[in-house]
C-alpha positions as CSV (number, residue, x, y, z in Angstrom):
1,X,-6.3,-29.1,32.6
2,X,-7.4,-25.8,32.7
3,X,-4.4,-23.8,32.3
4,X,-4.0,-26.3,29.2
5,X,-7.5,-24.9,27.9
6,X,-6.4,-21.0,28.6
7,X,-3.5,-21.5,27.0
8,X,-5.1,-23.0,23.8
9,X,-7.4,-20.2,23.4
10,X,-4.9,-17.6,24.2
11,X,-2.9,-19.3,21.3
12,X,-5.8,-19.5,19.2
13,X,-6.4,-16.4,19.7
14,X,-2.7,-15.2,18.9
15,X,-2.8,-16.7,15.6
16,X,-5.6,-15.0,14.4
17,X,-4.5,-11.7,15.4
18,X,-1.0,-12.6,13.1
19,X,-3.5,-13.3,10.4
20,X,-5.2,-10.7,10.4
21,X,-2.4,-8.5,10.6
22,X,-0.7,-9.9,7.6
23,X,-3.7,-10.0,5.7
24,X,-4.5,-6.0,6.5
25,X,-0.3,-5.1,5.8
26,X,-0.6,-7.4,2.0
27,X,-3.5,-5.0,1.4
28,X,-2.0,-1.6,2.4
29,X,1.7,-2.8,0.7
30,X,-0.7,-3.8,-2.7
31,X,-2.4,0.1,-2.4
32,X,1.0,1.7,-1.9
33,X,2.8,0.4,-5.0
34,X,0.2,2.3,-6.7
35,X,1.5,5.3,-5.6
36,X,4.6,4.7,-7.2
37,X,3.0,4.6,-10.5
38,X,4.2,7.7,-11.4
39,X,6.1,7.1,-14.8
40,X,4.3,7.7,-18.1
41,X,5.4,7.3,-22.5
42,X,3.7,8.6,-25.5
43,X,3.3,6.4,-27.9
44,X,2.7,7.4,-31.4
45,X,1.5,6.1,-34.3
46,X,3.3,5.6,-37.7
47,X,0.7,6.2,-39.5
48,X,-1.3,9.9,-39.5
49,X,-3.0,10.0,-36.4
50,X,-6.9,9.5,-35.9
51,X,-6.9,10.3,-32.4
52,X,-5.5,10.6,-28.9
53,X,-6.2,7.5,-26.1
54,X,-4.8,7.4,-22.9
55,X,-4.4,4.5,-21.2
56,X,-4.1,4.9,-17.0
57,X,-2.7,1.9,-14.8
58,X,-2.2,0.9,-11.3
59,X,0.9,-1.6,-12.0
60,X,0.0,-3.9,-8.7
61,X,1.8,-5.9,-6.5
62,X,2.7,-8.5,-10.2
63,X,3.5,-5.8,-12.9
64,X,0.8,-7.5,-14.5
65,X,-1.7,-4.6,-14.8
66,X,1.3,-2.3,-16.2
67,X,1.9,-5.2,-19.0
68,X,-1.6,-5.4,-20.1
69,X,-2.1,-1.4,-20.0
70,X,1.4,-1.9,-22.4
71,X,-0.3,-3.9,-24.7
72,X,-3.5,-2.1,-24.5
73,X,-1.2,1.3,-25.7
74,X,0.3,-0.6,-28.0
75,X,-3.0,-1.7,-29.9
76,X,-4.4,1.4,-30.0
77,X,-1.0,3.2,-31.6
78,X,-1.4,0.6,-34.3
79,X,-5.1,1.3,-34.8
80,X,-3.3,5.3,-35.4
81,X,-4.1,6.8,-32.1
82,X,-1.5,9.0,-29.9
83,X,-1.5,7.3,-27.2
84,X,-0.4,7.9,-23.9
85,X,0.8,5.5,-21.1
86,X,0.4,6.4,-17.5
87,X,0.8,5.5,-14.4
88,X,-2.0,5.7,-12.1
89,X,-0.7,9.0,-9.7
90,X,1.2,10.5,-13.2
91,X,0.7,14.1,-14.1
92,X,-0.7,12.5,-17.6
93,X,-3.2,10.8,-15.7
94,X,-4.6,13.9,-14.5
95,X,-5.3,16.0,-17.5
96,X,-7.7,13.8,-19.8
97,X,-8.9,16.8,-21.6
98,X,-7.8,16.2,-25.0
99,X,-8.4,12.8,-25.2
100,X,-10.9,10.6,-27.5
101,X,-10.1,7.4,-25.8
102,X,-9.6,7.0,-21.6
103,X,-8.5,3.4,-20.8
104,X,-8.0,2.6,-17.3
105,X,-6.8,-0.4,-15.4
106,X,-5.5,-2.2,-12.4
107,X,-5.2,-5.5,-9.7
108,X,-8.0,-7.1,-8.8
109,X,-7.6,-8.0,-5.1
110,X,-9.7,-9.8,-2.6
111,X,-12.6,-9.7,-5.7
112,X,-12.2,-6.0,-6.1
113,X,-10.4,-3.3,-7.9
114,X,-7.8,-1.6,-6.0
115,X,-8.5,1.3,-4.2
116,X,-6.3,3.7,-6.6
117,X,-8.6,2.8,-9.3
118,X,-11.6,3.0,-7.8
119,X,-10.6,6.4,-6.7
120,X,-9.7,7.3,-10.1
121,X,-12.8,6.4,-11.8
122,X,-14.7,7.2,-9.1
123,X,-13.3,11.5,-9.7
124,X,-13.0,11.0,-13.3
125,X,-14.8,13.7,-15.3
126,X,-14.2,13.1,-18.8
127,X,-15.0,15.2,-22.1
128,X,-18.7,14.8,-23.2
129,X,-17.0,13.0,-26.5
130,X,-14.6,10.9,-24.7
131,X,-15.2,7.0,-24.2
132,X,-14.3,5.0,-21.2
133,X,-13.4,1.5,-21.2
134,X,-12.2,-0.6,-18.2
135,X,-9.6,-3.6,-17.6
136,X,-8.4,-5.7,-14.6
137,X,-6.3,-8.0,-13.9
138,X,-6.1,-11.3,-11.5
139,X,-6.5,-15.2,-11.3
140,X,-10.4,-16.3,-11.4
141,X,-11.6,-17.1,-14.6
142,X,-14.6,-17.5,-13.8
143,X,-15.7,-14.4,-13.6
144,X,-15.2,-14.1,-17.2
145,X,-18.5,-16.5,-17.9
146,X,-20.7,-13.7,-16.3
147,X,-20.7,-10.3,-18.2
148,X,-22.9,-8.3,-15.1
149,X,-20.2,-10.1,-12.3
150,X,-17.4,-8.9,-14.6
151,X,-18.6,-5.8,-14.3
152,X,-19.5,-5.5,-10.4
153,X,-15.4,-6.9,-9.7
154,X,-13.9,-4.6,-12.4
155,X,-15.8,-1.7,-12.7
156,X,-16.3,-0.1,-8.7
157,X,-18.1,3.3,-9.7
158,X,-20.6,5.1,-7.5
159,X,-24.0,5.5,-8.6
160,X,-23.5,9.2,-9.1
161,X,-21.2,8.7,-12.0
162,X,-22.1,10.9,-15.1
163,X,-19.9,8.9,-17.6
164,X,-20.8,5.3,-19.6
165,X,-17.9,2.3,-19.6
166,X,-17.8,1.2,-23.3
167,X,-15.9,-1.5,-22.8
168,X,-14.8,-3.9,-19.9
169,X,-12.2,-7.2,-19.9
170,X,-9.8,-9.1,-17.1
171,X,-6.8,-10.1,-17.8
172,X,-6.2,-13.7,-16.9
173,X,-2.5,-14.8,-15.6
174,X,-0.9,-16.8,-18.3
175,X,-3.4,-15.8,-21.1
176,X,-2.4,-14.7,-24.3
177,X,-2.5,-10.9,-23.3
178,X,-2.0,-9.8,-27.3
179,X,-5.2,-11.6,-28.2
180,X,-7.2,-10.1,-25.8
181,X,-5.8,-7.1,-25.8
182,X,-6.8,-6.7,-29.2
183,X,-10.1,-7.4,-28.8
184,X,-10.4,-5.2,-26.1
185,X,-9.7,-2.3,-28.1
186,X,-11.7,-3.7,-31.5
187,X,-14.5,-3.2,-29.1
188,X,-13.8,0.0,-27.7
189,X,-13.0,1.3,-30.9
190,X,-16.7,0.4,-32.1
């Protein structure tokens, strides 16, 4: 009987270990596919141009962060803004000197931003003129009812940052990503 016991526990014991390992490897695969976010597009108006935006992404594990910061880019070239799309570790993403507009976006994981965009906003010095605005993507809703808990998940600045968000949204699997899109950047544009 009390080998039987040992064993349990050791098995118990086992199990969690495999859990726990899984869990940590989802979480470092889901922060290395933001290193491969390397790509970026300029997008530009057909109208004359009011302005440049640039709109930053960590695609996650999905895609669906790079779809969103798509549509995102897309809004704002209609509104007549250069825009450029980049990937999160692109050499775009880097230089936001010249930019009126700084959009940036990723995976929400665990109830948190990933760690490429946290680092991001977290070194981001923008122009004095430039506005910031923020976007995520994930599954709970519900987050969406409470403005300040929207903000906590999407937005994971330190208390020494020297730059206001403007704007914040989530993206919520199988929403219409056009109409929210476009009322993310109506208020961003404001």
């Amino acid at each position: 009987m009390k080998t039987r016991e040992i064993l349990k526990i050791a098995g118990l014991g086992l199990a969690a270990v495999l859990i726990a390992s899984f869990a940590l490897l989802g979480l470092v695969v889901f922060d290395v596919i933001s290193y491969t976010a390397t790509d970026s597009q300029k997008l530009n108006p057909t109208v004359t141009a009011v302005g440049k935006a640039l709109v930053v992404y960590d695609p996650g594990i999905s895609g669906q962060a790079k779809d969103a910061a798509e549509t995102i880019a897309k809004d704002l070239q209609k509104k007549g803004y250069i825009t450029d799309l980049a990937g999160i570790n692109s050499e775009e993403a880097k230089n936001i000197s010249e930019y009126n507009f700084i959009v940036v976006g990723g995976p929400i994981y665990a109830g948190k931003a990933s760690a490429s965009v946290k680092s991001y906003l977290n070194n981001l010095n923008p122009p004095d003129n430039a506005k910031v605005a923020v976007f995520a993507t994930g599954q709970d809703a519900d987050i969406l009812n409470s403005p300040e808990m929207l903000k906590k998940e999407v937005i994971p600045l330190s208390n020494d940052n020297s730059f206001q968000i403007v704007a914040v949204t989530k993206f919520i699997e199988n929403e219409d990503f056009n109409k929210k899109s476009a009322e993310f950047v109506d208020s961003i544009l404001k």
